[in-house]
N, C-alpha and C positions, 0 to 999 in steps of 0.2 A: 379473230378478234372483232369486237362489236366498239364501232365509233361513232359516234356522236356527234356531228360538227355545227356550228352556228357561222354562215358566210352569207350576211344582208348587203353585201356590196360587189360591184362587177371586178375591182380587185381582188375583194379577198376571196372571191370564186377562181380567178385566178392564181392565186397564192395555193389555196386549196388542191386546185388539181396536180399542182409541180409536185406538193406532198404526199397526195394520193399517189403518184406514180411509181414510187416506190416502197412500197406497202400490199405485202401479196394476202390472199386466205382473209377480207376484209368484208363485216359487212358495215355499209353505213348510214347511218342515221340523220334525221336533223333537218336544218332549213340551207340550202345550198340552192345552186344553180339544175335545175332538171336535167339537162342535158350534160352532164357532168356522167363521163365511163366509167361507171362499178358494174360491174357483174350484180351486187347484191347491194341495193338500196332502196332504202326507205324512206322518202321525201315528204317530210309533213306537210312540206308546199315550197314551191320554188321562191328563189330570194325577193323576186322583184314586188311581189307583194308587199314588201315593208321600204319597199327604194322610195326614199323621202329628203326632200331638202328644206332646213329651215324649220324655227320653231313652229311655226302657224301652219304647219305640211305635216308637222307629225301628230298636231293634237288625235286627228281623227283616229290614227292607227295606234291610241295608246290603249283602250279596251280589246282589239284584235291582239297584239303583245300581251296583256298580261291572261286570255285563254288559251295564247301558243304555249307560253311560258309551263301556266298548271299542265297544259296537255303531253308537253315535251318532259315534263318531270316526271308522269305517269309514265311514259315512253322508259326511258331512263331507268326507270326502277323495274317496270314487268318485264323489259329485254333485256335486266343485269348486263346493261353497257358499262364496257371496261375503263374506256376512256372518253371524256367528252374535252372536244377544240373547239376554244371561243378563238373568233376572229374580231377583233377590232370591231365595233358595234358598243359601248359601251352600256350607253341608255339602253339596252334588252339584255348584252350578257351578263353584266354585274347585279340586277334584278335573279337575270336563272341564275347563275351561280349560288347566289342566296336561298333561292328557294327549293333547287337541288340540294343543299346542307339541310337546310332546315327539315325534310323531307325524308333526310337520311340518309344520302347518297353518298359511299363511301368510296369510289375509283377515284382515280386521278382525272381532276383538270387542268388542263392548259390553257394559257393565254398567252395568244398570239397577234403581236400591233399591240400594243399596251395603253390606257388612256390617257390623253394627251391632257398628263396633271400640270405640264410645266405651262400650259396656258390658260385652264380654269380647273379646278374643284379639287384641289390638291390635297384634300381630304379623302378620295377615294384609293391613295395609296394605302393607308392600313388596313381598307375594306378590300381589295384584291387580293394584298398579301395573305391575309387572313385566310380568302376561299379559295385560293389555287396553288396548286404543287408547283406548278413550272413556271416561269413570269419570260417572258420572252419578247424583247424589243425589236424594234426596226432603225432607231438612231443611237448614233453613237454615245450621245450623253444622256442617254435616261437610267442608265443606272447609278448618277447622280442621284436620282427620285426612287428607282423600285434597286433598292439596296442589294438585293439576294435575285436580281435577274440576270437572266442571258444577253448579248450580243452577239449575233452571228451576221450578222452583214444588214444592209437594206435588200428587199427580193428586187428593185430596180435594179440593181446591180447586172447582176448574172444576165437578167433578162435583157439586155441592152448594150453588152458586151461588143455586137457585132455593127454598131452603130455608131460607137465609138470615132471621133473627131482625133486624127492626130494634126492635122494640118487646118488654115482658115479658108481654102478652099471651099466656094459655093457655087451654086447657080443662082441666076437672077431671079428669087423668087422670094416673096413674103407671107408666112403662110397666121393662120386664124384660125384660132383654136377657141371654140365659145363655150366649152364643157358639155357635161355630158347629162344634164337635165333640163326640162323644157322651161324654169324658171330663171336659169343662167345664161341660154338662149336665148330667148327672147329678150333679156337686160342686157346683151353687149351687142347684138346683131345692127341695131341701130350706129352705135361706136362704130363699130368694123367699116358698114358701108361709109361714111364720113372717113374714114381713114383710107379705106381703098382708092378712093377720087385721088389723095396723094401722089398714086403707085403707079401713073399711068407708061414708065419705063417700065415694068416690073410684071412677070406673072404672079397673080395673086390668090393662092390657093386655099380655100376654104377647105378645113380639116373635119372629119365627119365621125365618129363612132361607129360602128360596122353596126352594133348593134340599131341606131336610128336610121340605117336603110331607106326604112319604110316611111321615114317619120321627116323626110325633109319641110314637111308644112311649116315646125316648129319656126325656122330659119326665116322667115318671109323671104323676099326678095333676093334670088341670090344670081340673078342673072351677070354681075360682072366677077365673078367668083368661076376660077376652076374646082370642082369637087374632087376632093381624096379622101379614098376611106385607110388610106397609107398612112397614118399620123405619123409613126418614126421614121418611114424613109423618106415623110419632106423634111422632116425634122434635120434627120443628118442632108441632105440636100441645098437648103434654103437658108438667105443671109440673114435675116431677123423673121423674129415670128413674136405677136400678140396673143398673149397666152389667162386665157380664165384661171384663178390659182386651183390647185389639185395634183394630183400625179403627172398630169402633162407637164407641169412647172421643173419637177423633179427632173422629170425625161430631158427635158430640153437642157437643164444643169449637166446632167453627165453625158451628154453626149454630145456636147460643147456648141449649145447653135446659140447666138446671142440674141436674146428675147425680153422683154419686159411682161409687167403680169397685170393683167386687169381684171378687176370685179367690182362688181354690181346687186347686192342685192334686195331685197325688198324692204322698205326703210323701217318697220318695226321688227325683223328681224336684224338689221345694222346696229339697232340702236341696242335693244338688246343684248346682242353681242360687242359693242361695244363699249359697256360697262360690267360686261361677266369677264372677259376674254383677259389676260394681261401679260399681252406678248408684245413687242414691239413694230415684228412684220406676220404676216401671213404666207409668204411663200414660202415651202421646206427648205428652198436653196438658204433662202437669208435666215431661215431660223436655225439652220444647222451652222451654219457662220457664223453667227451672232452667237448662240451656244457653248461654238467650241472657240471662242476667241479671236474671229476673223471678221474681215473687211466685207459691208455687205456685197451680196453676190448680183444682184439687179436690181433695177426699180420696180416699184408696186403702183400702182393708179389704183384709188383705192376709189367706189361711192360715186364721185363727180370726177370728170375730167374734161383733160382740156387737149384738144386735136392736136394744136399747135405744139405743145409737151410732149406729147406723143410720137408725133412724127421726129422733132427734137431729136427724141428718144434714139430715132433708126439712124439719124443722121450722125450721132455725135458717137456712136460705136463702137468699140475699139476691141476688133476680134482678139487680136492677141492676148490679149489683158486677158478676156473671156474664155480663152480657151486655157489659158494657168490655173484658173481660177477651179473647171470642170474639171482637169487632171486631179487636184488637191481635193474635190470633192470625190472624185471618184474614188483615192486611198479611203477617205472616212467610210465610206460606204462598201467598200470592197467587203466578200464572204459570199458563203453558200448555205443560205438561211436552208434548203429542203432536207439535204442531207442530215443536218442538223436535228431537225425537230422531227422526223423520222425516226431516227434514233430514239430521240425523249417518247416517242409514241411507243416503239415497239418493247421499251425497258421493261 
């Protein structure tokens, strides 16, 4: 079988490989992670060439996009790929997808991570439905919006199973999670250090990305910081954690460590998004609450903040509450998204 996959993000390369791995006789195609094990692949170019945060980060890479895009549809057609998997990417997959049809391309596409209509452009639900056979979510109420899609779990799930909180048991640590690009870093790094002066009972453990290794410059000054590039075992370890929104936010929901969320980003991107956007919270814990009908799940610091609110924050805590809260999230989320869309692939 010849596949086709689109993965611009370090999760959905992640996501990617749990799928691949049960998938034999495979060759693959597309823009993925290079290091990614196939026997037999064709990498138009590794993901991280298009890893962008922010309107004013992606202007430059919108001419690069749209000669992957023609190039990748050439691909497509002279390799008679059978199946092509978009991954969450919407700005680049719903452009190919379009221009795959337009072009002729008659296998199945799948999309997987669905675009996130219930917070802007919710006009792109008739234009997916229209170009893809399989519509395949990751929360629980979106097929509220993609009417004729799947749910199979969130992929946090499974993956985080063994991390899992039954008790409020911790050690005395606070750990710092500043995300996982050099624009999100640099906007809380400041925050953090002001916040750590608090902790001075407290090991305070700076969370790192395995992939930024190399890349500690990002951080400045990180001299009262212990480093981990362990994100879930301080996670399940540690009694609060400052957390930038994105999957780490998720993580720390289900696997019950009580956290607040901070972000910061560059103020014509805020503003921007702050009259596109029309969600209430930004963290997935409180949007999947708020969603399915429940009490929000933690605070957000949103833009400006204030120390003293912050620290508040750690002080006024209440594990037990926090840890009800991760159980019930964890039912929403429960499933085994790989199995699943294996299946859809191999059909």
């Amino acid at each position: 079988m010849k596949l086709l996959a689109i993965a611009l993000e370090n999760s959905a390369n992640d996501h990617l490989k749990h799928i691949l791995d049960g998938l034999n006789n495979l060759s693959l195609y597309g823009i993925f992670d290079k290091n990614i094990n196939v026997q037999n692949k064709n990498n138009y170019c590794d993901f991280s060439e298009f890893n962008a945060m922010g309107f004013v980060q992606i202007l430059p890479l919108i001419l690069k996009a749209k000669r992957a895009i023609k190039d990748l549809c050439n691909i497509a057609l002279k390799e008679n790929i059978d199946k092509i998997l978009l991954i969450d990417s919407p700005a680049f997959n719903i452009p190919f997808a379009k221009e795959l049809r337009k072009q002729g391309f008659k296998g199945k596409i799948i999309y997987f991570i669905l675009p996130q209509v219930w917070a802007w452009k919710e006009g792109r639900i008739k234009v997916v439905e229209a170009l893809c056979d399989e519509l395949i979510g990751i929360l629980p109420f979106e097929k509220n919006y993609f009417k004729n899609s799947h749910y199979f779990g969130n992929p946090s799930f499974n993956a985080l199973k063994s991390y899992f909180k039954n008790d409020v048991n911790s050690k005395k640590q606070i750990a710092f999670l500043a995300g996982s690009r050099k624009s999100e870093i640099k906007a809380l790094m400041p925050i953090f250090r002001q916040l750590r002066k608090r902790f001075s009972d407290y090991e305070c453990i700076l969370c790192v990305p395995s992939f930024l290794k190399d890349s500690l410059d990002y951080y400045g000054d990180i001299s009262e910081f212990k480093i981990s590039f362990d994100t879930l075992g301080v996670l399940k370890e540690c009694e609060f954690a400052y957390i930038c929104s994105g999957t780490a936010s998720l993580q720390a929901g289900l696997i019950g460590t009580c956290f607040c969320l901070c972000y910061k980003a560059k103020i014509i991107d805020y503003l921007i998004a702050k009259n596109l956007v029309k969600i209430k919270y930004i963290g997935l814990c409180n949007i999947i609450f708020d969603k399915t009908n429940n009490k929000i799940f933690h605070k957000e610091f949103i833009q400006n903040f204030d120390i003293d609110e912050m620290y508040k924050e750690f002080m006024q805590r209440n594990k037990e509450e926090f840890l009800e809260k991760s159980k019930l999230l964890r039912e929403l989320l429960s499933g085994d998204f790989s199995k699943q869309i294996q299946q859809i692939i191999k059909e």
